[in-house]
TIPA-393430 format. One line per 8 residues: number of its first residue (from 1); their letters; for each residue x, y, z of C-alpha. Coordinates in steps of 0.2 Angstrom, whole numbers. Each point is the difference from the previous one (the first is absolute). Example, Ala and Ser with C-alpha at 12.3 -4.5 7.8 and 13.67 -1.06 7.14 Angstrom:
1 = as = 62/-22/39 ~ 6/17/-3
END
This chain:
1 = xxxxxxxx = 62/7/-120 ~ -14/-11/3 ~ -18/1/-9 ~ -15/-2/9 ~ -13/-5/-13 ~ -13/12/7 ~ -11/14/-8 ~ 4/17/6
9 = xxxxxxxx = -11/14/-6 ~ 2/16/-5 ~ 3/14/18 ~ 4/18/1 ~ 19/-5/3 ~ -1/-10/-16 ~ -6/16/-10 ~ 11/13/10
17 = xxxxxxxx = 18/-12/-4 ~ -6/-3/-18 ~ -2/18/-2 ~ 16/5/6 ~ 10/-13/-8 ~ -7/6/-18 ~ 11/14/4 ~ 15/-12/2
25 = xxxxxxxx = 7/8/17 ~ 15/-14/1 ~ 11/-9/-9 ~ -1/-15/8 ~ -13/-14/3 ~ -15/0/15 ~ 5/-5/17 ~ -10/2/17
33 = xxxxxxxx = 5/-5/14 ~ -9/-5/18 ~ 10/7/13 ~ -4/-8/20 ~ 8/3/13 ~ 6/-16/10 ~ -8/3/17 ~ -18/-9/-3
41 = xxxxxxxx = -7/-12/-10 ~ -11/4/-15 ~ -20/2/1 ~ -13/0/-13 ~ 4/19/-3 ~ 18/-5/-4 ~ -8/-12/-14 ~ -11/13/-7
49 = xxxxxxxx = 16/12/-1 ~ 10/-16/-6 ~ -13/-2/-14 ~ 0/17/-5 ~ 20/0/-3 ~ -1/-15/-8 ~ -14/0/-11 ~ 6/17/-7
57 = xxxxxxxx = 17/-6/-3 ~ -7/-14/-8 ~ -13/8/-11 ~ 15/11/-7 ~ 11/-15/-3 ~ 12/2/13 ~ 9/-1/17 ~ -6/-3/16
65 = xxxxxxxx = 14/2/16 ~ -3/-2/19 ~ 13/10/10 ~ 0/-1/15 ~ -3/18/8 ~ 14/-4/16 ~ 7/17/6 ~ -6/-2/21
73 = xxxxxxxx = 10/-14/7 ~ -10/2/16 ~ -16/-10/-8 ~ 5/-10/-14 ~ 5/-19/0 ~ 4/-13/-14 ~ -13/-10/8 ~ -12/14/-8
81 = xxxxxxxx = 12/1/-14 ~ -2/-21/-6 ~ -20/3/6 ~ -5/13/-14 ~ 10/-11/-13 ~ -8/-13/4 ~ -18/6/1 ~ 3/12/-16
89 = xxxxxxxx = 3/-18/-8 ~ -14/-8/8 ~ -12/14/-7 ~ 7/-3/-18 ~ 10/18/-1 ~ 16/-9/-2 ~ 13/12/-4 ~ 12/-12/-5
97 = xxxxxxxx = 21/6/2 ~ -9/19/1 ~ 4/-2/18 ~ 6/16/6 ~ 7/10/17 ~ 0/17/6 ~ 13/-4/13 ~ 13/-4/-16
105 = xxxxxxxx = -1/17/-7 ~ 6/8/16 ~ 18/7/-10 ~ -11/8/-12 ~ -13/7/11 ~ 14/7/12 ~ 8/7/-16 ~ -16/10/-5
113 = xxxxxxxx = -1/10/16 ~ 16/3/-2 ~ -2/8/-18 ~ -15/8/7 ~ 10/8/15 ~ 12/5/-15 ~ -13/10/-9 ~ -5/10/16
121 = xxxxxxxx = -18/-10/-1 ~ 4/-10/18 ~ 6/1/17 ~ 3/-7/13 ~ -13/6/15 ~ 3/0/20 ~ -17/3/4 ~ -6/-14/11
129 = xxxxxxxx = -13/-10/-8 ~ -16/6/12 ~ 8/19/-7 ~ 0/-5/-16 ~ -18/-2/1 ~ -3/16/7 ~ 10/8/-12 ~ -9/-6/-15
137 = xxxxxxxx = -18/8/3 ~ -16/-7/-3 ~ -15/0/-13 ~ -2/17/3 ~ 15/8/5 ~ 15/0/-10 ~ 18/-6/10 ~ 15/8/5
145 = xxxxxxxx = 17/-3/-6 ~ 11/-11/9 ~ 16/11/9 ~ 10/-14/-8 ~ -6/4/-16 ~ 14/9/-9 ~ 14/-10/6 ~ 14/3/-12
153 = xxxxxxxx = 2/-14/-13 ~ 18/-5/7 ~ -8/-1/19 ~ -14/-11/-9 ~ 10/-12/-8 ~ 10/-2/15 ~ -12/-1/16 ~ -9/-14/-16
161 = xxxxxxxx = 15/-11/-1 ~ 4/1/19 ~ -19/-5/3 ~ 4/-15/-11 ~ 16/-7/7 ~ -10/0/16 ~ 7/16/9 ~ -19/7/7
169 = xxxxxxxx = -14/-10/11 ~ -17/-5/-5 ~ -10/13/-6 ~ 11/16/3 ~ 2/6/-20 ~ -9/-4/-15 ~ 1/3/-18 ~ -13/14/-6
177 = xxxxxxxx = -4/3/-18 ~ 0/20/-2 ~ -17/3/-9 ~ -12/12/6 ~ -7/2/18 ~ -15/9/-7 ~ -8/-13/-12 ~ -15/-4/2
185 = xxxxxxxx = 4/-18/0 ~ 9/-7/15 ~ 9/-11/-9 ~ 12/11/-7 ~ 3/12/16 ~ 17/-6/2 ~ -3/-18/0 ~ 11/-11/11
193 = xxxxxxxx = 9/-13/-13 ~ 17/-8/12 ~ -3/-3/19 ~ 12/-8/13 ~ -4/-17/6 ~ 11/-12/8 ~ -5/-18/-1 ~ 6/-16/-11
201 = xxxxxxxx = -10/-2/-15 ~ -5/-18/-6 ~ 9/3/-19 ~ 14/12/4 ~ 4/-3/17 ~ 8/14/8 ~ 9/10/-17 ~ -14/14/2
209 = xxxxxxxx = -5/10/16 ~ -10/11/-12 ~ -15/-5/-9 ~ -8/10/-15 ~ -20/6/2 ~ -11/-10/-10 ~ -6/17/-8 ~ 18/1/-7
217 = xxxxxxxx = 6/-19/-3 ~ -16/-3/-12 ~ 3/9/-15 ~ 20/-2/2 ~ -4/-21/1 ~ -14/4/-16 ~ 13/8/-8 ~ 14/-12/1
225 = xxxxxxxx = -13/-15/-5 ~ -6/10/-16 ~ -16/0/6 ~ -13/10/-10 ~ -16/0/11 ~ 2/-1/17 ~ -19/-2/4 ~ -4/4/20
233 = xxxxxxxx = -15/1/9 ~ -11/16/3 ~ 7/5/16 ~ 17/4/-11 ~ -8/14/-10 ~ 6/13/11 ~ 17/-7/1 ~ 0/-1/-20
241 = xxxxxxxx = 10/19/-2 ~ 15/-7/13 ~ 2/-14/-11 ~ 1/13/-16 ~ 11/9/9 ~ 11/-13/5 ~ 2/-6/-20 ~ 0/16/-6
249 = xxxxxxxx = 15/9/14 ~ 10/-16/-6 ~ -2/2/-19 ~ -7/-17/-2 ~ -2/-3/-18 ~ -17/-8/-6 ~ -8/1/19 ~ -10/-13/6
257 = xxxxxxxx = -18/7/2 ~ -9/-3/14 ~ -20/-5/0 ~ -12/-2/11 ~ -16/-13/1 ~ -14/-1/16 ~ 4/-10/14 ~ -8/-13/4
265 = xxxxxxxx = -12/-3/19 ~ -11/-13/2 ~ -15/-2/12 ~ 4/-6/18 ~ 17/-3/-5 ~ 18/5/8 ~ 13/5/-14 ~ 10/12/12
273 = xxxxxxxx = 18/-8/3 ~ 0/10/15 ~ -19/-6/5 ~ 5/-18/-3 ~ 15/0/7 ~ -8/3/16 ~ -13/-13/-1 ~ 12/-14/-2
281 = xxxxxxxx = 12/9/13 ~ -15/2/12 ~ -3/-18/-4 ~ -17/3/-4 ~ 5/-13/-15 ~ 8/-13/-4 ~ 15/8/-9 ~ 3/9/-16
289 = xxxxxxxx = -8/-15/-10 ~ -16/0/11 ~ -14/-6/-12 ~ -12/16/7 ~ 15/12/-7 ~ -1/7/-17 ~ 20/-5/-3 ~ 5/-12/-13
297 = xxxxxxxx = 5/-11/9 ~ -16/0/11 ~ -10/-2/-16 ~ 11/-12/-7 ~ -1/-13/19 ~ -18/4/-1 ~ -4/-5/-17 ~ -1/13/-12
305 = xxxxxxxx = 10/-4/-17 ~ 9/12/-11 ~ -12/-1/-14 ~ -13/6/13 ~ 10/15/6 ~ 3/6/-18 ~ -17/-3/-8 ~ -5/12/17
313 = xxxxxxxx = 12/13/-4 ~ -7/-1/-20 ~ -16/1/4 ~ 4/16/9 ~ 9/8/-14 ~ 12/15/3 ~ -7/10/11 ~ 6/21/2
321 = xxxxxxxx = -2/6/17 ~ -2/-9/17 ~ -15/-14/-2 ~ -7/-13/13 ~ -5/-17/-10 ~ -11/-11/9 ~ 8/-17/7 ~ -12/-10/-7
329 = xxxxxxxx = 6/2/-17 ~ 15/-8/5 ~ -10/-14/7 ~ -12/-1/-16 ~ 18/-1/-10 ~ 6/-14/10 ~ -17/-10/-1 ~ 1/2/-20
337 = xxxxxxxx = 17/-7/0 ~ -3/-15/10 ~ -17/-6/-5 ~ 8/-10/-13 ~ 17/-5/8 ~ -7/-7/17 ~ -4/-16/5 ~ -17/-2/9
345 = xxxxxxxx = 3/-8/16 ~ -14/-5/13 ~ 6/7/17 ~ -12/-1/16 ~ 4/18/12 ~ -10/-4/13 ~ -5/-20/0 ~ -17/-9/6
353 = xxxxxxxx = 0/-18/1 ~ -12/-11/-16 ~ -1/-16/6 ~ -8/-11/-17 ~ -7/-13/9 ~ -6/-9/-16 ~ 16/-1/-8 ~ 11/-15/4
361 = xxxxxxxx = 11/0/15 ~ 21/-3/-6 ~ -4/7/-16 ~ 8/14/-9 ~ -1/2/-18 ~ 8/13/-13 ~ -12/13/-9 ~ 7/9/-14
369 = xxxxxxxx = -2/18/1 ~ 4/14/-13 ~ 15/11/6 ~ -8/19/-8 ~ -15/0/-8 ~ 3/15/-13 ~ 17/-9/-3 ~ 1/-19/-7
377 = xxxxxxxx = 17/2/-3 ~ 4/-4/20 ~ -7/-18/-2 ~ -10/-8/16 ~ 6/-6/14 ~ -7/-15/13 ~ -6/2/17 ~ -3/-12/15
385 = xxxxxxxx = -19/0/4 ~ -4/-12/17 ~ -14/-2/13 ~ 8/16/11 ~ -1/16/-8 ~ 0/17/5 ~ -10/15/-6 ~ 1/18/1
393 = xxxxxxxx = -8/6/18 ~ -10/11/-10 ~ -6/-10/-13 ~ -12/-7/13 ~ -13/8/7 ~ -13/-6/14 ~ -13/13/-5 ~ 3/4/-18
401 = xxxxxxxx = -5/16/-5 ~ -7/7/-17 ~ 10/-1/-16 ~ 12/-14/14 ~ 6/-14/-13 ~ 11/-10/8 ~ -1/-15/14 ~ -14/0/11
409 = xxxxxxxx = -13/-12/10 ~ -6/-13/-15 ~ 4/11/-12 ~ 14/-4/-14 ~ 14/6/-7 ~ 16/-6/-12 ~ 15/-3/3 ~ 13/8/-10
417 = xxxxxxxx = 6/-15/-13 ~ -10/-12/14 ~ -18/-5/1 ~ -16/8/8 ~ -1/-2/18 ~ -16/1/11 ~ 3/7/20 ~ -10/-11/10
425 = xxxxxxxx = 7/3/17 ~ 8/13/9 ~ 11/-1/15 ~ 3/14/14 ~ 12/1/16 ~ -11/-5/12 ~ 6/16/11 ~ 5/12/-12
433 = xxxxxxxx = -15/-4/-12 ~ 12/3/-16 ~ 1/-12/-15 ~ 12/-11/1 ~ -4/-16/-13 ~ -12/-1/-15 ~ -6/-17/-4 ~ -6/-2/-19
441 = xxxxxxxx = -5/-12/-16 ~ 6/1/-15 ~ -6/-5/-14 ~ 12/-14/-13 ~ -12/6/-16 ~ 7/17/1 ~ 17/-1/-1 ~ 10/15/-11
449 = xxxxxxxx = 4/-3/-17 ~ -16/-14/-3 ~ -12/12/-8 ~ -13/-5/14 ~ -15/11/-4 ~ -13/-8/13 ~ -2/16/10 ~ 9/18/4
457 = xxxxxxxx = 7/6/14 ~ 6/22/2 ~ 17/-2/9 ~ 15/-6/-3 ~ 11/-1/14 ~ 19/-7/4 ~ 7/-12/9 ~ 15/-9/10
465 = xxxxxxxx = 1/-18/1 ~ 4/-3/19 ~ 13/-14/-2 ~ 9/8/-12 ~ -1/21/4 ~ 18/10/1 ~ -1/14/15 ~ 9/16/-5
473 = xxxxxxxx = -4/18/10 ~ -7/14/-13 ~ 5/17/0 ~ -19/11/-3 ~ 8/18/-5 ~ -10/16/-2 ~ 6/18/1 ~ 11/5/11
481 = xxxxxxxx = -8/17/5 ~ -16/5/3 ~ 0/17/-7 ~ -1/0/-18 ~ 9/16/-2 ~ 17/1/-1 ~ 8/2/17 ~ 7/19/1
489 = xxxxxxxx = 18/5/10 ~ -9/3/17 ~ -4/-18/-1 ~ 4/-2/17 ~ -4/-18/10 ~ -1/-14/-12 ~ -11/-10/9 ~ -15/12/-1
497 = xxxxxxxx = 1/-3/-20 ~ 4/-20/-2 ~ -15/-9/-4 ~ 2/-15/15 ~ -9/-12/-12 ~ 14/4/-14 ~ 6/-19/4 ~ -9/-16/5
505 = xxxxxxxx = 9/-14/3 ~ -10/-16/-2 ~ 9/-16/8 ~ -2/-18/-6 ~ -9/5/-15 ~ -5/-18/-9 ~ 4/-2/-22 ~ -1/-13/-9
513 = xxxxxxxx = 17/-11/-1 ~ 5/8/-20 ~ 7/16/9 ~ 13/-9/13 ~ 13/2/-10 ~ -2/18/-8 ~ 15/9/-1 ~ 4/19/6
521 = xxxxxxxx = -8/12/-9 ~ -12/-12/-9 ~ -18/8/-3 ~ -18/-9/4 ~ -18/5/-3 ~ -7/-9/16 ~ -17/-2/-6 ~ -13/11/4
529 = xxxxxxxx = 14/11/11 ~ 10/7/-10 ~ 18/1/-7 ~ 14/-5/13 ~ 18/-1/-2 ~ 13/-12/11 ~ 8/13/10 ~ 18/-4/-2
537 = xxxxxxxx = 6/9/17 ~ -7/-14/11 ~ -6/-15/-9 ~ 9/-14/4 ~ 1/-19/-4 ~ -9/-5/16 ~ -13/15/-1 ~ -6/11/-16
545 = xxxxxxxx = -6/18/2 ~ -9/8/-12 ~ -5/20/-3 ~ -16/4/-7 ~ 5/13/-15 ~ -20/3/-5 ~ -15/-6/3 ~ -12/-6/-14
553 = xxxxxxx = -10/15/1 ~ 3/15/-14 ~ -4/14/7 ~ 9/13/-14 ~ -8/-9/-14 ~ -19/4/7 ~ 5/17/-5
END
């Protein structure tokens, strides 16, 4: 198993598993295992879930699996299936040949309803499934058995095997454990564990037309792995005693023991499979690895590296009930990570012409700049400085107001890496009235690098040379929602909750020439901007496109 070279501190599942295991429950050595289903791609929950498995299994020297939790053919794909592989990977959590599917142990799973129907503690149930829901009560009330439910255990095993060799329709029977009706926990009132349904599946093809319940396929597939600690999230506390029962009504020696940590909500943010499926099915984005979605495969195109997301799933520990973490942690992990990695690029969003009218007409020369300055390591690059240049739009102003240090009417301001120029003119639209052209001086003495010392100026701006400037179109991201609260299940019409400024896309943004051959995936600081990653999806040899992953502004660290 892979090592991440990471600090993990101490957390309640930590403390509970060390306790336990001074009590040596098994014989054999720690094994967890992540179990997704294969009908959606992973999100920054899954990661937090990922971690947990991984970093317990890790902290005890040993195994970690993914198995693949495929038992409904009607929503899983191998497109899904090569997509979690590949992301668990990308994030670090690589499992190695602890590559595992549900759908393989389908022999053994049939086999243990069958020695459940044997031992009087299953049945097969006729009830159709909107009565099955009457039948089984509610919070208050306890349910009614099913007519069904004392079969005899010949008619059991019978009606069991026809349902498998495909003798009944879709949803006329199912498979019922026999507990008790009156428990105070649904779970155990007579859960379903087999249905009917008729469709190919994407491993097994058509061999089954019955398909075991999660509820019942998790501790048989735990207990054919050797798992020890089959660590869930909170919401599978209730379903804990159906997964005792399951181990214990099979006389599974050692059991697996099942755990549970807090799930993990973040502010703003969509982590419902069914909530994101229907934003990219409603088209409100652009697919599964839209850089608004909290997928890992939207992080990953938008920018975010894996160092990022686990430092943000450190710093928020183990958690032991349902908690909301605020987004900006993620994006105060991110900028730690890259402040050091990044090369600073000078890129101009919104362009106003400098015209230099001192400086020599044909003439381009090379200024050496640094490439990051908290990291010398990343050398210094050269960059084209001519007569035509552009400046930020907002780096001039006509009227400046207080504290305003930039470019304004005979004032002065630096150049990143260049010299001090002087506005002496500014040109309008004769109809419009906007600014189109600046015309300045600059000054030879003051050049970057000399040590000139004659006088000072407050700003420090960048720049473009015009001769020399690469267009690309910029990708400016905020959150996709406008509510900071988790979206509830009446969320009802999407577009009453997407932020419409979630994406701006800026065409024929100008960068300095270094960036023209940047590769997909490659990260930038664009000076004074923020971070910004080549979005992989639809750059292109002609064309590059970048996404905005964060801007320079920290706002988690202020507090």
């Amino acid at each position: 198993m892979n090592s991440l070279k990471e600090h993990h501190t101490e957390n309640f599942l930590f403390r509970l598993i060390s306790e336990e295991l001074e009590k040596s429950p098994f014989g054999r050595e720690m094994c967890t295992r992540f179990p997704p289903e294969p009908n959606g791609y992973l999100h920054i929950g899954s990661a937090y879930a990922i971690n947990t498995n991984f970093t317990v299994a890790q902290r005890f020297n040993g195994t970690f699996n993914l198995r693949f939790d495929d038992t409904n053919p009607l929503k899983e794909d191998i497109k899904y299936v090569n997509a979690i592989i590949e992301d668990i990977k990308w994030l670090g959590y690589d499992p190695g040949d602890h590559i595992y599917y549900g759908s393989d142990y389908s022999d053994e799973i049939y086999n243990a309803a069958v020695t459940l129907i044997k031992r009087g503690k299953a049945y097969v149930c006729d009830l159709t499934p909107n009565e099955v829901t009457e039948y089984r009560g509610t919070l208050t009330e306890p349910g009614k058995n099913s007519p069904y439910r004392n079969r005899s255990i010949d008619e059991n095993l019978e009606l069991f095997a026809k349902m498998k060799n495909g003798d009944f329709p879709a949803s006329s029977k199912v498979v019922r454990a026999k507990i008790d009706m009156g428990s105070p926990n649904l779970n155990l009132r007579d859960p379903v564990i087999y249905r009917i349904i008729h469709a190919e599946h994407y491993r097994t093809g058509n061999d089954w037309c019955i398909y075991p319940m999660y509820d019942f396929a998790h501790p048989i597939q735990d207990a054919i792995e050797g798992i020890t600690y089959s660590l869930c999230s909170i919401e599978f506390k209730d379903h804990r005693p159906l997964y005792e029962w399951v181990l214990k009504e099979l006389g599974t020696p050692e059991p697996p023991r099942q755990r549970e940590f807090g799930r993990l909500n973040l502010t703003g943010v969509v982590t419902s499979k069914r909530f994101l499926r229907q934003l990219v099915e409603g088209g409100y984005v652009d697919g599964w690895d839209d850089p608004r979605l909290p997928t890992i495969r939207g992080l990953r195109r938008r920018g975010f590296t894996p160092e990022s997301i686990r430092r943000f799933i450190e710093e928020i520990g183990s958690i032991r009930t349902q908690s909301t973490v605020d987004i900006s942690l993620l994006d105060h992990c991110v900028r730690q990570d890259l402040k050091e990695k990044t090369v600073s690029v000078m890129a101009v969003l919104h362009p106003l012409k400098v015209v230099i009218t001192n400086y020599p007409e044909d003439c381009a020369e090379r200024l050496t700049i640094e490439n990051n300055s908290e990291n010398e390591a990343l050398g210094k690059r050269e960059v084209p400085f001519s007569k035509t240049i552009y400046i930020e739009r907002d780096d001039f102003m006509e009227q400046p107001s207080k504290g305003f240090h930039r470019l304004s009417p005979n004032g002065e301001v630096r150049l990143k890496g260049a010299y001090f120029i002087r506005c002496e003119e500014v040109i309008k639209d004769s109809v419009t009235g906007e600014i189109t052209e600046l015309r300045c001086t600059y000054d030879p003495l003051t050049k970057s690098g000399t040590g000139f010392t004659g006088r000072k100026v407050k700003g420090t701006i960048h720049w473009v040379s015009a001769d020399h400037a690469v267009k690309v179109d910029v990708n400016l991201y905020e959150k996709l929602l406008l509510d900071q609260d988790i979206p509830k299940e009446d969320s009802g019409d999407w577009t009453t909750k997407i932020n419409p400024d979630s994406l701006v896309t800026i065409k024929d943004a100008l960068m300095e020439p270094s960036i023209q051959h940047a590769s997909p995936e490659q990260k930038f600081q664009f000076f004074r901007h923020g971070y910004f990653c080549v979005d992989k999806k639809y750059s292109t040899g002609e064309r590059l496109v970048f996404n905005r992953i964060v801007p320079l502004k920290d706002t988690w660290s202020k507090r």
